[in-house]
Each structure stands twice: as structure tokens, then as C-alpha cells.
Backbone as a ProteinNet text record, in pm:
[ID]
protein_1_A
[PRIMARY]
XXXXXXXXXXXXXXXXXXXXXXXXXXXXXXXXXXXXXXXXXXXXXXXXXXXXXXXXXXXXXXXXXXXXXXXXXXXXXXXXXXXXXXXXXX
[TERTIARY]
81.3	0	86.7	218.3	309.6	363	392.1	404	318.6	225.7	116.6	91.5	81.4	96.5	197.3	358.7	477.3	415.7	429.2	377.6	272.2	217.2	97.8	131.8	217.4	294.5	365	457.5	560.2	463.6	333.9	245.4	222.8	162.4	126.3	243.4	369.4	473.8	479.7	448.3	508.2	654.4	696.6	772.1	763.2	661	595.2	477.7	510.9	369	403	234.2	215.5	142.8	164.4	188.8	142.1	100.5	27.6	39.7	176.3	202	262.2	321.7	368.5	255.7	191.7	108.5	148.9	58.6	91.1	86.3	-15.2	-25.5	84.2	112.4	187.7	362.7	381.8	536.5	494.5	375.6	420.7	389.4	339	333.7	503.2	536.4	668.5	650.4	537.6	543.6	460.8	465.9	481.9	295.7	237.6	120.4	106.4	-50.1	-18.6	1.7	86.7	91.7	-20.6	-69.5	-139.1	-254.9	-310.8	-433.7	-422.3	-571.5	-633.7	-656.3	-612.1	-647.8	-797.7	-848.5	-1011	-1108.4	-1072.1	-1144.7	-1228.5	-1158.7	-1192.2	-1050.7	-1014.3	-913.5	-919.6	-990.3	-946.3	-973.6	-976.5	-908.7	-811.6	-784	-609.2	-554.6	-454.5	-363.5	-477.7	-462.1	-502.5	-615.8	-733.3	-885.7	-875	-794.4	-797.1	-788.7	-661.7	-571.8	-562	-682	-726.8	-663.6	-586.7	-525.8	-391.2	-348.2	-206.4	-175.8	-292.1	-289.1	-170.3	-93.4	6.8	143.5	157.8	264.5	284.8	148.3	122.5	169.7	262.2	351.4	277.8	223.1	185.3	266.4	237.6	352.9	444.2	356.8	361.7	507.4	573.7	669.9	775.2	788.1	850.8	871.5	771.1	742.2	845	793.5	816.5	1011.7	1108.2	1243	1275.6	1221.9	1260.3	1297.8	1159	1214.7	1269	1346.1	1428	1559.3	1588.6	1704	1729.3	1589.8	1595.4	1652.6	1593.4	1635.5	1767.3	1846.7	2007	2112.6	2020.8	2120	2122.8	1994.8	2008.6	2069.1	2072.2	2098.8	2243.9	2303.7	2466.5	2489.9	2457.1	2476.6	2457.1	2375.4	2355.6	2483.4	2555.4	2642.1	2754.9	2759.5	2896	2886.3	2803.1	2800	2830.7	2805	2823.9	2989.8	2994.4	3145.9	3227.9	3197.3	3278.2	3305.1	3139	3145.8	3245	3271.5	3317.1	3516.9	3528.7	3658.1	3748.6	3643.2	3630.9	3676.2
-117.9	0	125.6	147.5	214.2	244	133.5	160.1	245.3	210.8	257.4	433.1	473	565.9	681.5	602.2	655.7	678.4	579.6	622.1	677.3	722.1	836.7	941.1	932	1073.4	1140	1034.7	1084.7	1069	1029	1070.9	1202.2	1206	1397.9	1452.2	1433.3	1526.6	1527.8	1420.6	1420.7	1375.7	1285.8	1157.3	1089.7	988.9	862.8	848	808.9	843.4	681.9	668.9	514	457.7	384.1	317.5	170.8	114	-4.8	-188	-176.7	-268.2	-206.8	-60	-21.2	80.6	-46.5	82.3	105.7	105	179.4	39.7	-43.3	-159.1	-266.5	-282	-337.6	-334.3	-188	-154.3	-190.9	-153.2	-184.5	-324.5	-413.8	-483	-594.3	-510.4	-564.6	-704.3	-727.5	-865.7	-773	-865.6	-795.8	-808.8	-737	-782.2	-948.3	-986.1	-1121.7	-1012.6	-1102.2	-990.3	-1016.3	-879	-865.7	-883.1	-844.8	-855.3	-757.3	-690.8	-572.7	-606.8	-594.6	-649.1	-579	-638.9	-586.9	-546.2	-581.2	-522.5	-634.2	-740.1	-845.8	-949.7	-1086.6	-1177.3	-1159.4	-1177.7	-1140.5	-1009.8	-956.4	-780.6	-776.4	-705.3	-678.5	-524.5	-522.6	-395.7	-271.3	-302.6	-196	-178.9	-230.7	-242.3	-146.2	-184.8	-150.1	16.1	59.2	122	231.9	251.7	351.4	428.3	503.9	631	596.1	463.8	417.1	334.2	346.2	266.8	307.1	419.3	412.2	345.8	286.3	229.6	106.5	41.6	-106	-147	-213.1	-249.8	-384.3	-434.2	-575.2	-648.6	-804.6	-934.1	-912	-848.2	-821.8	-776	-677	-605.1	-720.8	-797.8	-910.9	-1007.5	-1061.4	-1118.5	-1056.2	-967.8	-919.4	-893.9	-867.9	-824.1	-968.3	-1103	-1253.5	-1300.2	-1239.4	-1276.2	-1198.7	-1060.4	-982.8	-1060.5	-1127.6	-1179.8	-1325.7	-1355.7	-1512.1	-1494.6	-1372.3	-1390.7	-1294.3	-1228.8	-1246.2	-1324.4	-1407.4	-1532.4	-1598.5	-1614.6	-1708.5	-1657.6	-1552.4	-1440.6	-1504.2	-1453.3	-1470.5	-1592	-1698.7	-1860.6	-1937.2	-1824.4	-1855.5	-1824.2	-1653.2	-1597.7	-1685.5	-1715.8	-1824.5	-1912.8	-2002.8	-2111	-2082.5	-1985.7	-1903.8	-1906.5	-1812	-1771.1	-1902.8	-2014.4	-2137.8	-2211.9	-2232.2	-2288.3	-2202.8	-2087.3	-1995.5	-2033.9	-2046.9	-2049.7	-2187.3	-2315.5	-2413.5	-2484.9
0	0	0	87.8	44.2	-76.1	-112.4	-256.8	-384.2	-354.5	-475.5	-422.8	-270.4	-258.5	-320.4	-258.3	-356.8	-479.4	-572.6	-724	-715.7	-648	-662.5	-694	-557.9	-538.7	-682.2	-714.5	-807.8	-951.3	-989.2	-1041.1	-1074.8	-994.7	-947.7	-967.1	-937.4	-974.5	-1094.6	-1204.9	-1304.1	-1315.9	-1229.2	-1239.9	-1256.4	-1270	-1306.3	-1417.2	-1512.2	-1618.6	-1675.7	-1642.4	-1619.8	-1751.8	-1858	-1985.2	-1991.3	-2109.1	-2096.7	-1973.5	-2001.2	-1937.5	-1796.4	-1793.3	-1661	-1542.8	-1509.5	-1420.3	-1281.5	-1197.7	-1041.3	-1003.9	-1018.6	-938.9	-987.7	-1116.5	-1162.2	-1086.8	-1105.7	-1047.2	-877.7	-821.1	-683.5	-657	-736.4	-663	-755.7	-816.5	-862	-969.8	-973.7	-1169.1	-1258.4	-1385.4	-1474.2	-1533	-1606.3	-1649.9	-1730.8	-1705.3	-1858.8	-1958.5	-2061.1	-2161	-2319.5	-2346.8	-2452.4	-2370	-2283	-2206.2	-2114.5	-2058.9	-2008.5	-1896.9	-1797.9	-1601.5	-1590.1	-1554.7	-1454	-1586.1	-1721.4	-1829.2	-1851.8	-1921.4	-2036.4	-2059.5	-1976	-2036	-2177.5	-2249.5	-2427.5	-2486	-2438.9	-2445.8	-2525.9	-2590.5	-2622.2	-2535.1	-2581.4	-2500.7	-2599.4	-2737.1	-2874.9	-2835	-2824.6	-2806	-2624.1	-2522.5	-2340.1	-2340.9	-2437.5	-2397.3	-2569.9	-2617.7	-2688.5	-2724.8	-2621	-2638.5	-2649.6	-2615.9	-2629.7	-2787.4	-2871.3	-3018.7	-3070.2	-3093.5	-3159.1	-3106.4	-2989.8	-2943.3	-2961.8	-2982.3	-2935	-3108.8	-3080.5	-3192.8	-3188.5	-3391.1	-3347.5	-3434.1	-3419.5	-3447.8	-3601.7	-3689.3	-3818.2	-3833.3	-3735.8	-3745.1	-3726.6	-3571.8	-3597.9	-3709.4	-3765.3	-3860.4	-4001.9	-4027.6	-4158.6	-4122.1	-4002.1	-3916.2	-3982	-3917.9	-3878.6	-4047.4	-4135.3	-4296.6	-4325	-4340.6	-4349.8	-4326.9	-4225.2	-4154.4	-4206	-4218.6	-4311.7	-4509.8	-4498	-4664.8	-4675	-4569.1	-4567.4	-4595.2	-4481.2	-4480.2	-4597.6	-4672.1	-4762.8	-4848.4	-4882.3	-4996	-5006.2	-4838.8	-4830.6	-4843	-4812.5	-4816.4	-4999.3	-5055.3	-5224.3	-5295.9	-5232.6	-5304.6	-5259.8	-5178.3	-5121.9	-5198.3	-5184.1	-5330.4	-5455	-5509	-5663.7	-5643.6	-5557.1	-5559.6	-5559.3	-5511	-5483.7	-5584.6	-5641.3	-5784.6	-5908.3	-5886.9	-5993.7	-5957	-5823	-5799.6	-5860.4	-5870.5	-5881.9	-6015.6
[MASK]
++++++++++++++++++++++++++++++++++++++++++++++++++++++++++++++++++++++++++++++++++++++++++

């Protein structure tokens, strides 16, 4: 209960500005939210649908996704040109 007071406090100062997964109850009671879900709303909630005013942050899987084949078609890229180059040395 101390705790949540503190972050009240530093609330109101404008030290603490509390964000989807970081709230008051969250930091004091020290774990972390489930993630991609809304506490006291709806278990199948999302963060995007809870947290309205936070839509532009909530980064979704797509971005991973689209990074993971970025990184997949490097490698292959580089692992094709190695072969070329080998066969050519050959």
C-alpha cells in the first residue's frame, strides 16, 4: 500500500507516467502484467482495443514477422552468393 501511494505521489509530480504494461499496481506490486491482455477489463481484451489512447505504441507481431524474414532472406541471400562464388573459384 506504500508503494502505490509513492507512485501516486511521483504521479502527481510528473515523475511517473504510467503506460500499458507499466502501471501503479503493476510496479508496486513488482510482476509484470499477462501480456497482450487488459487487467479488470476483459481476459481477451487486447492492449489496442484496453488502452485507446495508447494505439500508436502497441507495436503488433507483423513487425517481428516481416524483421525474422528480413534476416531469413540475408542469410540465404549470403549462403547462395557463397555457393556461386565457390562454384566460380572451382
Amino acid at each position: 500500500m506504500e508503494a502505490i501511494k509513492a507512485l501516486s505521489q511521483k504521479k502527481m509530480r510528473g515523475e511517473f507516467k504510467p503506460r500499458l504494461k507499466v502501471d501503479e499496481l503493476s510496479v508496486a506490486l513488482g510482476n509484470k502484467e499477462h501480456p497482450g491482455r487488459v487487467r479488470d477489463v476483459s481476459s481477451k481484451l487486447g492492449l489496442k482495443h484496453g488502452f485507446p489512447q495508447e494505439a500508436s505504441s502497441y507495436r503488433t507481431r507483423q513487425h517481428y514477422k516481416d524483421d525474422l524474414f528480413y534476416t531469413l532472406f540475408k542469410k540465404a541471400n549470403a549462403y547462395i552468393d557463397e555457393k556461386i562464388n565457390q562454384l566460380k573459384a572451382s
